[in-house]
Structures are given as C-alpha cells and as structure tokens.
N, C-alpha and C positions, 0 to 999 in steps of 0.2 A: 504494500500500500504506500504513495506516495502522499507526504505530508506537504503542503502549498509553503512557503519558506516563513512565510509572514507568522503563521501558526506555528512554528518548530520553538521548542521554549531552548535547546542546544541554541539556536542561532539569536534567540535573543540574547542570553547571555554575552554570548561571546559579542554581539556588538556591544550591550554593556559594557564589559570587561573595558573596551578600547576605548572608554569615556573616563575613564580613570586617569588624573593626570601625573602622570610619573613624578615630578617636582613635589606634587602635595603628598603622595604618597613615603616619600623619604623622609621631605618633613615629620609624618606620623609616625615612621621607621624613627626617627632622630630623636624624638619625642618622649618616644619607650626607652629607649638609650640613657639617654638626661637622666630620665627619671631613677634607672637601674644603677645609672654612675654615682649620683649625689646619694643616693636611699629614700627618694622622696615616695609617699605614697600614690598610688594608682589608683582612681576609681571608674571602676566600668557601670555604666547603667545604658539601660533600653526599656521600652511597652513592647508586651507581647510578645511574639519572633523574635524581636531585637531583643529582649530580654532575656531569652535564652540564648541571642547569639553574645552579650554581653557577660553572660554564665560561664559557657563555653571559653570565652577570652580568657576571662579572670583565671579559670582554672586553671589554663593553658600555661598563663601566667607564672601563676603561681607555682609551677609545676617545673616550668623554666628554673624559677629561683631555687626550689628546693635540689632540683641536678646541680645548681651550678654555684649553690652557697651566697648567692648574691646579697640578700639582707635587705631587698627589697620589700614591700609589704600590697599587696595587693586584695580591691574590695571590692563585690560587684554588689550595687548596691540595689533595691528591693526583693532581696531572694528568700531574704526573711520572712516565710507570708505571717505569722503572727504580727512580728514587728509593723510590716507593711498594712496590714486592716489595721491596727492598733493604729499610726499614724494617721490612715486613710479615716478611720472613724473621726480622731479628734483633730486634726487637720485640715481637711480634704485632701481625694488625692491626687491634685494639682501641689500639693505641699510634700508630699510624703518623700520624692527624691530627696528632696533641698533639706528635709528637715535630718534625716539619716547623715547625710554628708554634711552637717551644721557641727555634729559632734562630733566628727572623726579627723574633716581637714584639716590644713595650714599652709600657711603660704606657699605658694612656689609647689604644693601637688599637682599631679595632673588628672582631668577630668575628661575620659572618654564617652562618649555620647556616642549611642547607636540609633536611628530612628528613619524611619522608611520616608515616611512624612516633613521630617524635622519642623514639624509644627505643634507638637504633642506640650498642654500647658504645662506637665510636672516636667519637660524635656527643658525646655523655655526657660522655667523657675531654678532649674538645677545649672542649666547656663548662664543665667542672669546672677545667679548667687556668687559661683566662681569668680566671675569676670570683677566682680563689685568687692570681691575678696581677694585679690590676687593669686589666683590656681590660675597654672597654663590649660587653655583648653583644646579638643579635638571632637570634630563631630562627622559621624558617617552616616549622611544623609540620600535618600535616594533619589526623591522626587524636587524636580524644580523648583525655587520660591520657597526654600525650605529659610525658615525664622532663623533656625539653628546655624545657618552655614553663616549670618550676620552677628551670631554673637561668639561664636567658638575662634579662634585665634588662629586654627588649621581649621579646612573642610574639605571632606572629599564627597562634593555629589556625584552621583551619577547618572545625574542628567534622565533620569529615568520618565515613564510615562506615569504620571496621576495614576497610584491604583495598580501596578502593575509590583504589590508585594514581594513576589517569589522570587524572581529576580534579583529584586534589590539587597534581601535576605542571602540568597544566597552567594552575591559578589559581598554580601559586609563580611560574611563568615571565611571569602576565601582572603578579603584583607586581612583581618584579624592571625588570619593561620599565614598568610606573607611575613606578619612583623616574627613569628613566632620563628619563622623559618632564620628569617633575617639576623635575627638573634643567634640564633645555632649556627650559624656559617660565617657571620660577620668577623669572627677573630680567626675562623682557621684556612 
C-alpha cells in the first residue's frame, strides 16, 4: 500500500528535524555543560507528553551524573503528583511549576522548559519567575508564536504546524537524548 507523502508521519518528522537550528541547538548543548561544570542545578518541567519527555531528561540526567561523578543535581519538576494536586489545589495550576521551583532554585540555575505549544500559563509563570530571578533559561517549543520562545534566553522551535503534537514530542525527546549523547562523547 502506498502512503501519499503529505500523510507519512516518517516524512514529517524528518522535515521537522531540518527546522532545528544547529546554532540554538549547541547553545542548549552548552547550556547543560555550564551547568554540569559550575554544579549548578537543572530543572526540567513540561504539560502532558512534555512532561514525560521532561521525566525522561531528568533521568537521563541524572543518570549521566551518577556514571560520571559529576555532582550535578538535577529536578524534573511536577512528577510529584501528590505535591503537584497539593499545589494545584491551593494555588492553581497555572502556579504549581513556579511554586515547586520557588523552593529549590538560585541564581544562575538553569530552567529547561518542554512544551509543544509554549503557551501553556504554568509554562509562562515558571519562565516568567526565572527570568525575574536570575536562572539561565531554555525552552523547546514546537508550535509557532510560542510565549515561551520570548521569555526563555535559548529556544528551539520547531516551526511546527498548530496541533501537530507527535511530532513535536517526539523531535523534543530526540533533542533531549542529542545533549545526553553530547555529553558522553564530548570529552572523548
């Protein structure tokens, strides 16, 4: 059976992929770097998908540090679901990022932001807080007109279509496993 090209989700990707701009990309490479050199801490958040590809990171992260003795400290933040209804209840949960990362940043951390949309209010509120605190930030955004890519310091859109989730989900999850790679092969 032939697939028509327009419909092939392989070939959307990979034009995806090509919208990725190598420059911003190092920077977010550069970014985890910093952050690994000085010990400063890493906070990964996302909604939904992103949330789990923001999981996923941290792990990843965190997985890195523990091979390699680094002393880095990394935190993906609403994975807590108690924590997270707990905030969500007496907060809203347009507040529940910002409120998690209120207790744990400091200066000069850095704040990864995943969001298909990058228009999501708790996305927003957790970029907005950083930037007004001094955290470097990073935001991997999918869709055009993303809020996020105006307030994060790095962004990688990817130019994607309104709505077109999977995709974007799935080039954030193959940046995230880029740095991870980058990390592993960068000194050897």
């Amino acid at each position: 059976m032939q697939i028509e090209d327009k419909h092939n989700y392989f070939s959307k990707i990979t034009t995806y992929l090509a919208n990725i701009e190598p420059e911003q990309l190092l920077l977010f490479h550069t970014e985890i770097s910093k952050s690994i050199k000085y010990g400063s801490n890493i906070f990964v958040a996302g909604n939904g998908g992103s949330s789990s590809i923001a999981s996923h990171f941290a792990t990843d992260l965190t997985k890195f540090s523990n091979d390699q003795h680094s002393g880095f400290s990394v935190f993906a933040l609403g994975q807590n679901s108690a924590l997270s209804s707990a905030l969500a209840n007496d907060y809203g949960f347009e507040n529940g990022l910002v409120t998690e990362l209120k207790n744990l940043a400091k200066k000069n951390d850095l704040l990864v932001v995943i969001s298909s949309s990058g228009n999501s209010n708790n996305v927003i509120k957790v970029l907005s807080w950083a930037r007004e605190n001094q955290l470097r930030s990073v935001a991997l955004t999918g869709f055009m007109g993303a809020e996020a890519d105006r307030l994060a310091e790095i962004s990688l859109n990817l130019k994607i279509r309104v709505g077109d989730y999977g995709p974007a989900e799935d080039i954030h999850s193959i940046i995230c496993h880029s740095v991870i790679n980058y990390l592993m092969t960068k000194d050897s």
